[in-house]
N, C-alpha and C positions, 0 to 999 in steps of 0.2 A: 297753378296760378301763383305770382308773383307776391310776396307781401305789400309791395307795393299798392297792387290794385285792391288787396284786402282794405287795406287801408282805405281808399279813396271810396270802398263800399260801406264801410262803416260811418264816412263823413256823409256821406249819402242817405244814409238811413236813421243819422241820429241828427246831424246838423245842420244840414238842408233845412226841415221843415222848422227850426227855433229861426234859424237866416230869415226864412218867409215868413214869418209871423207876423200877422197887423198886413201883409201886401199882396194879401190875395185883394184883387180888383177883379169881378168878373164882368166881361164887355157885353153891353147888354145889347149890344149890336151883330156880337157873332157868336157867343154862347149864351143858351139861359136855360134854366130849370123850367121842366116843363110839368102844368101844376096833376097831371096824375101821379099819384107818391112821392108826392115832396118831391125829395133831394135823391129817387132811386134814377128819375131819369133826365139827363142835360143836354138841350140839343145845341147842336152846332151849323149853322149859318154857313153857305158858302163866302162869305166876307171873311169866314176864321179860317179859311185853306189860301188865299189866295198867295200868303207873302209865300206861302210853301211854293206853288207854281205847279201843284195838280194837275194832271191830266187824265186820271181817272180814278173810276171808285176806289179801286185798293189802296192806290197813291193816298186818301183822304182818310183811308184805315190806317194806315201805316202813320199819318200824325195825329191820331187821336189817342189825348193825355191820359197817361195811364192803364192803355189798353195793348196785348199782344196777341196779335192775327194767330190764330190757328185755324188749319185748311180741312182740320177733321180727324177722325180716328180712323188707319184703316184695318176696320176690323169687319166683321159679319152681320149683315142688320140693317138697317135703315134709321133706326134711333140714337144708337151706340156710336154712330158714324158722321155725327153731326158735327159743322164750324161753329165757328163762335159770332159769323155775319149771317144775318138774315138782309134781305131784300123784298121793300115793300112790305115788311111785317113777317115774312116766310121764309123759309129755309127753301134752298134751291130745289127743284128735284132729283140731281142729281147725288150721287154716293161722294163723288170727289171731282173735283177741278174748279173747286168754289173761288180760291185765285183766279183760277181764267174767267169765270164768271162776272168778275169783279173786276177785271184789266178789260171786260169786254164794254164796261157803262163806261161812257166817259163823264167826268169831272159836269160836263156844262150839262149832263140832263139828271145831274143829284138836285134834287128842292132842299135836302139837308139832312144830316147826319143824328142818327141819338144815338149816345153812350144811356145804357141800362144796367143799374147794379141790383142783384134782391131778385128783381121783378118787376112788373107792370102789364096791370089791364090789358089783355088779349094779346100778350107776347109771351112767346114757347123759351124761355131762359135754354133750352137744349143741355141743362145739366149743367150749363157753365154762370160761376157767380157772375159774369158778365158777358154781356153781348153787345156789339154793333146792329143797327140795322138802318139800312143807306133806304133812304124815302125818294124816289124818283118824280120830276116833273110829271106832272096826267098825262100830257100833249107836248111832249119835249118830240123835236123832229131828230128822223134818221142819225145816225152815225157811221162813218166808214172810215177806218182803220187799216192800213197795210203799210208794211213794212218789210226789212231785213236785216241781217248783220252777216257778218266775214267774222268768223272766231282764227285767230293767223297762230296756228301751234307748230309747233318744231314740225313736225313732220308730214302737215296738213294744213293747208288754208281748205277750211267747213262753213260752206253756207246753210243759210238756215230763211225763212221767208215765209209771213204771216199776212192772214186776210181777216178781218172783222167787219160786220156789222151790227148794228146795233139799234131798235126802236119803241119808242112806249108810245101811242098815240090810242086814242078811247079805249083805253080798256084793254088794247091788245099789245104783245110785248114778243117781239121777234130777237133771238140774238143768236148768231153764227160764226163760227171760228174754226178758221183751215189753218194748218202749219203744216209743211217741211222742214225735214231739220237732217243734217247730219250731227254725227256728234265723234267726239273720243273719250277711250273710258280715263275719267280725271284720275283715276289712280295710275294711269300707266307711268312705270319708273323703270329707272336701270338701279337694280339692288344687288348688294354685296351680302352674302350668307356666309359666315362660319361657324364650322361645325365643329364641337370641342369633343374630349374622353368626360367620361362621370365628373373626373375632379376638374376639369377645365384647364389641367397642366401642359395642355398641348404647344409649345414653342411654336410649333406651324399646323396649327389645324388648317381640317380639310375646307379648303376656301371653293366658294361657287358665285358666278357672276350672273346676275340673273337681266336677261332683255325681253323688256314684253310692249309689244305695238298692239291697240285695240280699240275696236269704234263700229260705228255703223254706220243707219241710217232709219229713218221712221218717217210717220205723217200721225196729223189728228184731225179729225174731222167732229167737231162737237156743234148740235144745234140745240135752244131751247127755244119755245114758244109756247104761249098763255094767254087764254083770249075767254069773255062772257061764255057761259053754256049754263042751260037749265038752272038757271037766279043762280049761279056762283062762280067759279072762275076754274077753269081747264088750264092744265098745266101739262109741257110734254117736253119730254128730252130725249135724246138718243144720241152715243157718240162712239167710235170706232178708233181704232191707238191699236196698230202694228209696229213692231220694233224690232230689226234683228240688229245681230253685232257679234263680232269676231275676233278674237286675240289672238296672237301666233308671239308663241315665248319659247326662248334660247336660254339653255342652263349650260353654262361653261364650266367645266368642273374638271374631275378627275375620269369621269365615265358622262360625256358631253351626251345632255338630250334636248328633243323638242317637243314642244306642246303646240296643237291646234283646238282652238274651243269655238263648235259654233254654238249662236244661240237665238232663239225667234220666241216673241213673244207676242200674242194679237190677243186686245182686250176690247171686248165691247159692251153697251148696256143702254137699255132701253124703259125707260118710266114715263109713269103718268100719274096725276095729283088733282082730285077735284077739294075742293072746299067751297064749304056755302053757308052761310047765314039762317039757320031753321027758323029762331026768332029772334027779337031783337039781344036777345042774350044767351042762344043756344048757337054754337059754330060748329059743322060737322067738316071733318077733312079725312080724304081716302087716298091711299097711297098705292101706287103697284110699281115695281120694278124686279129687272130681270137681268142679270151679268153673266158673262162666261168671259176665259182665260183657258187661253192655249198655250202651255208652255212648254218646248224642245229643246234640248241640246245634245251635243255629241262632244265629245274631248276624249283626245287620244293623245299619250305621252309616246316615246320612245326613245329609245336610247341602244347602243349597240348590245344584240342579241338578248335584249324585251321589248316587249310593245303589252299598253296597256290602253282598254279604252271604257269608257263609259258613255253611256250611253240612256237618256230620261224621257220620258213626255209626261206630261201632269195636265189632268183637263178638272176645273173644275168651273162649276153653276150653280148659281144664288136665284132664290125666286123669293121676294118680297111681298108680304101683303099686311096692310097695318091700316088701323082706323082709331080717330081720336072726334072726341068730344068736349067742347070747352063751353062752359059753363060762368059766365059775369052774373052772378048773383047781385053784386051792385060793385059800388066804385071800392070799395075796399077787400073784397073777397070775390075768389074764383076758384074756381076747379077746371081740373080736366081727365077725362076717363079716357082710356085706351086699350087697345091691345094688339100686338103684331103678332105673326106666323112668319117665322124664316124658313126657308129648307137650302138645305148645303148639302154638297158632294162632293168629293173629290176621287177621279181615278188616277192611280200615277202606278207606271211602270216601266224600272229601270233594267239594267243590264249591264254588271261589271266582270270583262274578263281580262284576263293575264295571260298573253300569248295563245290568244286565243279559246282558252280554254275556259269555260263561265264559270265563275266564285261564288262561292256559297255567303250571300250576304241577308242577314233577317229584315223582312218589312220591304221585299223589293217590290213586291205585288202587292199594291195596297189598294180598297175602295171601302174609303170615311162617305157616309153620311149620317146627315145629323137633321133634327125635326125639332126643332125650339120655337116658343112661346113666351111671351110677356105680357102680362097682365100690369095695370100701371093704374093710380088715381093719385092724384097732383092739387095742392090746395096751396094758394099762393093769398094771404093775409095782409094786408096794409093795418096793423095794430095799433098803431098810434101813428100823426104823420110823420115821425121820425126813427120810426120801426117796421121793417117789414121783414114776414117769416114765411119762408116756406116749407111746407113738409107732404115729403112725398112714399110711396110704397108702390114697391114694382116687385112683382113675384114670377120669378122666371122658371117655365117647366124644360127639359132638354132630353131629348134621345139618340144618344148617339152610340154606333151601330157599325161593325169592321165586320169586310164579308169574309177576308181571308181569316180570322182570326175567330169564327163566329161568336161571335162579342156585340152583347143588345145592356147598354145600361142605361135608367135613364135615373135623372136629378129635377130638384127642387129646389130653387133659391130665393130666399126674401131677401130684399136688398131696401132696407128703409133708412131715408135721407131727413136731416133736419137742415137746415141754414138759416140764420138771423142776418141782417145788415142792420145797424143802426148809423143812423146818419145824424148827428150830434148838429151839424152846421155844413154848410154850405162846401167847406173845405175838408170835411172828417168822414170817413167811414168807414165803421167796424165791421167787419164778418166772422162771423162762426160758423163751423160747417162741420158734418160729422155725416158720412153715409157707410156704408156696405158695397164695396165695389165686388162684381164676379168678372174675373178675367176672361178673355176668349182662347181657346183651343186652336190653334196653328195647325194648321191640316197637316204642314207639311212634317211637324213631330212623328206623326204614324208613319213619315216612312224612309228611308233610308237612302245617302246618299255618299259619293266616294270624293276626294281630293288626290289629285293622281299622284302631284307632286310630292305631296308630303306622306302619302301610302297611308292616309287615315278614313278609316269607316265610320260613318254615322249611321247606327243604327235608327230604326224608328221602331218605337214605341206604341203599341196599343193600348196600354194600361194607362195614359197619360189622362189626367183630371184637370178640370181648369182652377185656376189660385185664384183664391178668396181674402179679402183684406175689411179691416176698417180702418177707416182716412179719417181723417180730423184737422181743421184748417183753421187757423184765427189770421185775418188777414186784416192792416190797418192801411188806409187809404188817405192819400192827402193830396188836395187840388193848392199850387201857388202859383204868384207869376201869369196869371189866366193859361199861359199855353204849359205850366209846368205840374209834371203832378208822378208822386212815390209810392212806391206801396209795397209791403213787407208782408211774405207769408211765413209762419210755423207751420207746418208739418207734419204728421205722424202716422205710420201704417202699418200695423200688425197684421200679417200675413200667416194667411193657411195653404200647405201645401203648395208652398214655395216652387215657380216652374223655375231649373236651375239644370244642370248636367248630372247625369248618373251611371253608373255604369250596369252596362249589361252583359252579362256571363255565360256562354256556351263554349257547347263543345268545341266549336270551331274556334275559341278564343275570347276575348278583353271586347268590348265593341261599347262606344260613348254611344250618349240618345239623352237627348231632353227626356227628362222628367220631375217629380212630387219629390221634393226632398226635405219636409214638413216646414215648422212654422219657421217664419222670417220678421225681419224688421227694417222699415225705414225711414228717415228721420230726415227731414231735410226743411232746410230755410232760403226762402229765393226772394231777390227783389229787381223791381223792374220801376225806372226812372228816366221822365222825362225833363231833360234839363234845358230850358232856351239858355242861349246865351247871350244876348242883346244886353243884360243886366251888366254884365261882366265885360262889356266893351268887344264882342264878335257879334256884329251885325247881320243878323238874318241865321246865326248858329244854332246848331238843336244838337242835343248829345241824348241817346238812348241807349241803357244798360238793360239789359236782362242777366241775372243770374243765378242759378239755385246751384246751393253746397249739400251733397247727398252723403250720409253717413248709415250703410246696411249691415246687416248681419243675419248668419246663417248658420249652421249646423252641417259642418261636412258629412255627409253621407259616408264615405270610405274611411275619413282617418278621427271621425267624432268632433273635431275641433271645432270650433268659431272661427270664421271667415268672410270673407266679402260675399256678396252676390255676385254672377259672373254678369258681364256684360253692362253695368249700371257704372257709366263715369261720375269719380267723384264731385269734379269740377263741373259745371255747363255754363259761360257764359258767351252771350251774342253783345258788342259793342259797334255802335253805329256813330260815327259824325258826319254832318252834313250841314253845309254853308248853301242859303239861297240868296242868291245877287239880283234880287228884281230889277231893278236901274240895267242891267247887262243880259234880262232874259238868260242868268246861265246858274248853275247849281256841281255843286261838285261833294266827293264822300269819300270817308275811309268804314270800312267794315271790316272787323276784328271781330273769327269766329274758333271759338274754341273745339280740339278736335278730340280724337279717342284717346284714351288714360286709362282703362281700365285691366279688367283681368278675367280669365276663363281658364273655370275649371273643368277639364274632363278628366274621362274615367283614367286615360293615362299619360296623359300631357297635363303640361299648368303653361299657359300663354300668360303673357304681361305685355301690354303696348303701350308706346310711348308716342305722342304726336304735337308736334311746335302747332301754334294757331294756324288758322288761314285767313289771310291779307287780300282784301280787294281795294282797289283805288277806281275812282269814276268820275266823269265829268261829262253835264251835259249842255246843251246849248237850244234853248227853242226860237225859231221865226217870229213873223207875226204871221206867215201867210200860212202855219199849222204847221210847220215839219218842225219835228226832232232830230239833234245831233248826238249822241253819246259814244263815251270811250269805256272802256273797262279794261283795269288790269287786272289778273287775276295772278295770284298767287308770285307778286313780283320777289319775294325772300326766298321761292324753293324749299316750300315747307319739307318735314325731315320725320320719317317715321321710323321707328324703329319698335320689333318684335323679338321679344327674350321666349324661348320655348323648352323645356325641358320635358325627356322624354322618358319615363321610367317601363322596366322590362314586362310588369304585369301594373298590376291595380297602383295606381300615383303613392308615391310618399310609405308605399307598403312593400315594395320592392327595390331592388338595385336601379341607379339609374342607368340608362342604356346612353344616353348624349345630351347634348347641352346646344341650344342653337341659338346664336344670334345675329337679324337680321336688318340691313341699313338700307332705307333707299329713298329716294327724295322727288317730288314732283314736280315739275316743271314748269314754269310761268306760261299764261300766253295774254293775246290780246284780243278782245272784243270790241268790233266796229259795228253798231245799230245807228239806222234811217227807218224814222216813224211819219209817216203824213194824217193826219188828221181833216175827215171832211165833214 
C-alpha cells in the first residue's frame, strides 16, 4: 500500500472524529437508542436507508455505520460458524449463504434494523463485539425476485439466472432461491515464466509461455422455512450447490506440454431449529444439521515422452447437534448454557503416477474422523447503564482419530472470554476484549496432494494439532454526521503451535505438509470508516474503508530464524465509493480491493507473491414499475500478479539452490450485464 493512503488512514483515525466534534445530530426519525442498554443498541428506521435506494436486507447491512458484514467462518460446527446478522433475533439455520439469506428479504418487508454492540437482552452476540439483526414486518406480503446477467469475457459470453421468493405473514416465513450460473475461473491468464541458474546470471533463461482457459457451470437450490409448532417456532433448511469446472493449459517452452484438469464438486445440507419460550425468562433452542461434500478431480500433464496424472476424491460429513439455554434473570443480567456434539469425517483417496507407473506418496489413503464437544455458559451483565460486560467459558473436548495411521488422540480446551464495551456517550465506545481462541484442524492437512506442473508434493500429515492463541482487542468507536461512524482496533495474538509449513523427511525424499511449528505472534491494527459525503459538497456520497495492517512472527522450523508467517498478507484493505442520485433513481460505485502480498514457506521452495489491487466500476439504474438495471466492470486496469519462487536441492536455505523462477501474468477485464424485477 501506498504512503499515500497511509496517510489518508491516519487522517481518518485521528482527524475525523476532532472534524466532528459538537456535530453529531442524531435523527430521531431514522436512528435512535433503543432504551435496553443504554447506548449498546441503536435502531435504524427504514427512513435512514432510503436516500441509499435499498432494495434488500443486505443492501441495508452493507450501509449500517460502522458495521462490516461477515457471512461467517467456514469452519466445523454450528457455533464457530456463525455471521455477524441475525434475523428476527436468530441466526439463520443454515452453516453458510447468510448473504443469500439476506439478498432474499427484500428492503420493503424490514420493520428496521438494530446495530448491537456489548450485548442485549435475549440476543446471541455469536462471539462477535457486534451484530446486525434485520427485524421483519409480522404480515409484510410475498416477495418475488428473478432476474439475470451476461458476464461478456474475452472468450465467453456466461449467462447466469436467479428466482426468489420471499414471505413472513402469521408467524410463518417461507424463502426460496434457485440460480444457474456459468462461470470462468477469474484467475485465468496468459503468464510468462522464467527460469534462472542458482545465481540468476542467465543472459537467456529458460522462458515458458503459459495459456490457461477455465470455467464451468453449477446450480443452487436453497430453501428455508419457519412456522408455530408446540408453543415455539420450527425452523428448516435444506440446500443443494453442484459445481464442475474444467481448465485445459498450454505450456510453451522448450519441451511443450499440456494440462487437462477436471473438477466436480456437490455440496449439500439439511437442518432443523426449534426454539421455545419455557417461561417467561427461560428460552430453550435445539439445533440439528447435517452436510456432506463430494469432492473429484482428475489432472493429467503431458509433454513429449511423460505423462503424469493425478488423480483424488475426498467425501467428507458433518452431523451437528447442539442445545442452548438462555436465561433473562432480569433487565440487566442473563446467562445462557449450552452444549454441541459435532462428528466429522473425512475419506480422501488419491492416486499419483508418472508414466504410468504409481509414486510412492505419504498420506494418499487417508480417513480423519473426529468426535468434538463444547460445553459453553455465557453471562452477559449490563453493570452500569453505560457499561456492559460479558464473560463467557467454553470448554471444548475433541477426538480425533486416523485409521491408516492408527492414531486415537484426544484433547481438552478451555477457552474463557472476557469483553467490556463502555459507552461514555451517545457517539463513544470503548471495547476491551481478551479470549482464548482454539483453531480448527483442515482435514485436508492429513492428507496429500500433487501440482503436476511444478512436480511438487504435499505431503499430509497425521500428527497435525489445532493452534491455540490469546486475542486481546481494545477497539474505540465513534458515531458523527448521523450516517458517519470510525472505529479503530489494536490487536494482539500469542500463538501455540503455530499451523505454518514443515518439512517432512523420507526415504523416498524432502516432502512439504502443513504443520505445528511452535509459538507465533500477531499484531495487527485495523480500521473501518464510514464517511458521507454530503458535508463535503458530493451529494448523496458515502466512502467506506476497511483496513487491518498485520505484523507476524515465527520461528523457522528448518533454518531457526525469525520470519513471517506463511500465507497472512501484511496489507488487507477493501475501499468502496458510492454516489446515490435519488432525483434520477440511479447509484453508481468504485471498489478498490487489495489482493495477495504475502509469502510461503515450504520445506524446499520459498514463494513471494506479488498482486496490484482489484478495480470494479458499477452503475445502476432502478424504474418505478420494480426493475433493476446495472453495469459492472470488473477488473478494467488488467490487474498483474506476479510469483518469485526459489527452489533449493534438499531442505530450503540449507542446501544449494537448484533454480530461481519468476513468474508474470495478468487478468483480464470483463463486463457484467444484470436485470432484476422485483414483485
Amino acid at each position: 500500500m501506498g504512503s499515500s493512503l497511509r496517510k489518508a488512514i491516519l487522517f481518518a483515525c485521528v482527524a475525523i472524529p476532532a472534524l466532528a466534534a459538537g456535530n453529531l445530530a442524531a435523527n430521531a426519525q431514522t436512528a435512535s437508542t433503543a432504551e435496553a442498554g443504554e447506548t449498546q443498541v441503536v435502531r435504524y428506521e427504514p427512513d435512514f436507508f432510503k436516500p441509499f435506494q435499498v432494495t434488500t436486507a443486505l443492501d441495508m447491512v452493507f450501509y449500517v455505520p460502522g458495521f462490516s458484514f461477515s457471512g461467517g467462518q467456514d469452519v466445523r460446527g454450528f457455533a464457530g460458524a456463525a455471521g455477524n446478522v441475525l434475523v428476527d433475533g436468530q441466526r439463520p439455520v443454515s452453516k453458510n449463504g447468510l448473504d443469500m439469506t439476506l439478498n432474499n428479504i427484500s428492503a420493503s418487508q424490514v420493520e428496521y434494523v438494530e446495530l448491537i454492540s456489548g450485548g442485549a437482552p435475549g440476543i446471541d452476540m455469536q462471539g462477535y463485539g457486534k451484530v446486525v439483526n434485520i427485524v421483519r414486518k409480522k404480515d409484510g406480503k410475498a416477495t418475488i425476485n428473478f432476474g439475470g446477467n451476461i458476464k461478456f469475457y474475452p472468450h465467453d459470453d456466461l449467462p447466469a439466472g436467479f428466482f426468489s421468493y420471499s414471505r413472513n405473514r402469521d408467524g410463518k416465513t417461507t424463502d426460496i432461491y434457485v440460480e444457474a450460473f456459468r462461470f470462468n475461473d477469474n484467475g485465468v491468464f496468459n503468464g510468462h515464466r522464467y527460469t534462472y541458474t542458482p545465481d540468476m546470471s542467465d543472459t537467456t533463461p529458460e522462458y515458458m509461455y503459459i495459456d490457461q482457459i477455465g470455467g464451468g457451470w453449477g446450480n443452487l437450490i436453497k430453501i428455508e422455512h419457519s412456522r408455530p409448532f408446540a408453543g415455539g417456532k420450527l425452523a428448516f433448511n435444506g440446500s443443494y450447490n453442484p459445481i464442475y469446472f474444467d481448465m485445459d493449459s498450454a505450456y510453451d517452452s522448450t519441451e511443450d506440454g499440456i494440462e487437462h484438469l477436471d473438477y466436480k464438486e456437490i455440496d449439500s445440507e439439511i437442518g432443523v431449529q426449534w426454539e421455545r419460550k419455557l417461561t417467561k425468562s427461560l428460552t430453550l433452542e435445539l439445533n440439528a444439521l447435517s452436510t456432506h461434500e463430494r469432492e473429484s478431480q482428475t489432472d493429467v500433464y503431458s509433454e513429449p515422452g511423460f505423462e503424469a496424472t493425478y488423480t483424488a476424491l475426498g467425501l467428507t460429513d458433518e452431523r451437528i447437534f447442539s442445545a442452548k439455554l438462555s436465561w433473562q434473570l432480569n433487565e440487566r443480567l442473563s446467562f445462557k448454557f449450552g452444549a454441541e456434539n459435532v462428528y466429522n469425517s473425512l475419506d480422501n483417496a488419491s492416486l499419483y503416477t508418472e508414466d504410468g507407473d504409481a509414486q510412492n506418496v505419504p498420506s494418499d489413503v487417508v480417513t480423519v474422523e473426529e468426535d468434538r464437544n463444547e460445553y459453553f455458559v455465557v453471562s452477559n451483565w449490563q453493570a452500569m447503564p453505560k457499561l456492559n460486560i460479558e464473560a463467557a467459558l467454553k470448554v471444548e473436548t475433541s477426538t480425533i482419530s486416523v485409521k491408516e495411521e492408527n492414531r486415537s488422540e484426544s484433547f481438552v480446551y478451555p477457552k474463557p472470554k472476557i469483553q467490556a464495551v463502555w459507552s461514555p456517550n451517545e457517539a463513544w465506545k470503548v471495547t476491551w476484549r481478551s479470549e482464548r481462541i482454539l483453531g480448527q484442524l483442515d482435514f485436508g492437512d492429513f492428507a496429500s496432494s500433487v501440482s503436476l506442473l511444478d512436480q511438487v508434493i504435499k505431503a499430509g500429515n497425521p500428527g497435525v494439532v489445532p493452534q491455540k492463541q490469546w486475542q486481546h482487542a481494545l477497539t474505540f468507536d465513534y458515531k458523527f454526521w448521523d450516517k458517519g461512524a470510525i472505529s479503530v482496533t489494536f490487536e494482539r495474538n500469542d500463538l501455540e503451535d503455530t499451523l505454518d509449513r514443515l518439512a517432512i523427511v523420507t526415504a523416498d525424499g524432502v516432502y512439504d505438509a502443513r504443520g505445528n511449528i511452535g509459538d507465533g505472534r500477531i499484531d495487527a491494527v485495523s480500521t473501518t470508516l464510514n464517511l458521507p459525503l454530503d458535508k463535503l459538497k458530493i451529494k448523496g456520497g458515502l466512502l467506506k474503508l476497511d483496513y487491518t495492517r498485520r505484523w507476524t512472527q515465527v520461528t523457522d522450523p528448518i533454518t531457526g530464524a525469525g520470519r513471517l508467517i506463511s500465507n497472512i498478507n501484511p496489507d488487507n484493505y477493501t475501499i468502496n465509493f458510492s454516489q446515490n442520485l435519488v432525483k434520477w433513481r440511479t447509484s453508481w460505485g468504485v471498489e478498490i480491493i487489495s489482493m495477495n502480498n504475502a509469502s510461503e514457506y515450504h520445506a524446499r521452495e520459498l514463494y513471494r507473491y506479488r498482486s496490484t489491487p482489484w478495480y470494479a466500476w458499477w452503475a445502476e439504474y432502478k424504474t418505478t414499475n420494480g426493475l433493476t438495471y446495472a453495469i459492472v466492470l470488473q477488473n478494467p486496469q488488467r490487474r498483474h500478479n506476479e510469483q518469485y519462487r526459489t527452489t533449493w536441492a534438499d531442505l530450503r536455505e540449507k542446501s544449494a539452490v537448484e533454480q530461481q523462477q519468476y513468474t508474470h501474468y495478468e487478468q483480464k477485464p470483463w463486463v457484467i450485464v444484470r436485470v432484476r424485477k422485483d414483485l
